[in-house]
N, C-alpha and C positions, 0 to 999 in steps of 0.2 A: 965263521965255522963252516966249512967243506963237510959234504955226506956225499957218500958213493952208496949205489944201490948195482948190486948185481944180481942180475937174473940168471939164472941157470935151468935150463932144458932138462928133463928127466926121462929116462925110458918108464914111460907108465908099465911096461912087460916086467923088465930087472929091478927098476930104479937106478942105473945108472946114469950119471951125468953126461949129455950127448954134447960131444965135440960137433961133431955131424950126426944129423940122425934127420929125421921126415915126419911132419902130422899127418899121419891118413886120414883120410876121410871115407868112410862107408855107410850103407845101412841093410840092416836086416828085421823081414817082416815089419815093416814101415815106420822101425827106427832109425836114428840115424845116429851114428857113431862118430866121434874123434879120438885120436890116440896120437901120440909122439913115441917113435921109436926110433932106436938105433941100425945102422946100415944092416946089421946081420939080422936083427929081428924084424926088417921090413922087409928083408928077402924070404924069410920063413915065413912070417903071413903071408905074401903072394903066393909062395909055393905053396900052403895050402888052402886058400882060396883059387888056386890054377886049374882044378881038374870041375870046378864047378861054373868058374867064370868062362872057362874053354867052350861048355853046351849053354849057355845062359844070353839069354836074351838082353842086347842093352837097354836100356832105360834112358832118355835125355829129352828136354823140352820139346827139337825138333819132331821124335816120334811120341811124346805123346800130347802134346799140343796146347801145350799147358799155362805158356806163353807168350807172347808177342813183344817185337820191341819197337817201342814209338818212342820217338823224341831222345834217344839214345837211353828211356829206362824201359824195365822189365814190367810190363804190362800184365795182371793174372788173370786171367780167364776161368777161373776157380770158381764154384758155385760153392762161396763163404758158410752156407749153413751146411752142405757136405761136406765139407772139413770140421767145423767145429763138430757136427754130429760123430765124425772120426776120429778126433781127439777125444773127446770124449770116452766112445768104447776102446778105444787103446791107450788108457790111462794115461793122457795127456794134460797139464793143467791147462783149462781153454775157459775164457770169459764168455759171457754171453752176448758179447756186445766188445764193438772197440777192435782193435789191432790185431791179430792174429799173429804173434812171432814167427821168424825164420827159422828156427828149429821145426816146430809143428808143417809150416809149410814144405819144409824139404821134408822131413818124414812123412807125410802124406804123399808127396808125388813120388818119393821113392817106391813106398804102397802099390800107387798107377799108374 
């Protein structure tokens, strides 16, 4: 017996089904956002995220220092209980101990 599984991409904006389309990635006020759109609705978000990103300061590991790469991995320089204490007040699910996810860490650095 043969099974095929097809995946198909959705515009989370319309729901339509994306021939071509793009996952953006963003965050705001130190969350951090995913989304798949279509070519027209990724031009419309940037167009209107343009008049804010145009005065807006970047953000990236180089300036805020958040960082290092040793051994070809991403090294954090994070003080681990500043972040959990950050999750925490920005209703983040965060354990008290253990592994900290990659979602919580990009939304904090986004935050800083």
């Amino acid at each position: 017996m043969a099974k095929k599984h097809i995946t198909q991409l959705i515009d989370d904006l319309d729901g339509s089904v994306l021939e071509h389309g793009e996952t953006i990635n963003f965050s705001l006020e130190g969350r951090a956002y995913e989304i798949d759109l279509s070519e027209k609705n990724v031009k419309k978000l940037r167009e209107a995220f343009e008049p804010f990103t145009d005065v807006a300061r970047p953000v990236g590991a180089a300036a805020m220092g958040s960082r290092r790469v040793s051994r070809g991995r991403s090294v954090s320089t994070r003080d681990l209980a500043d972040v959990r204490a950050w999750a925490e007040k920005n209703g983040f699910p965060i354990n008290s101990r253990g592994r900290i996810s990659s979602n919580v860490l990009a939304a904090y650095d986004a935050a800083h």
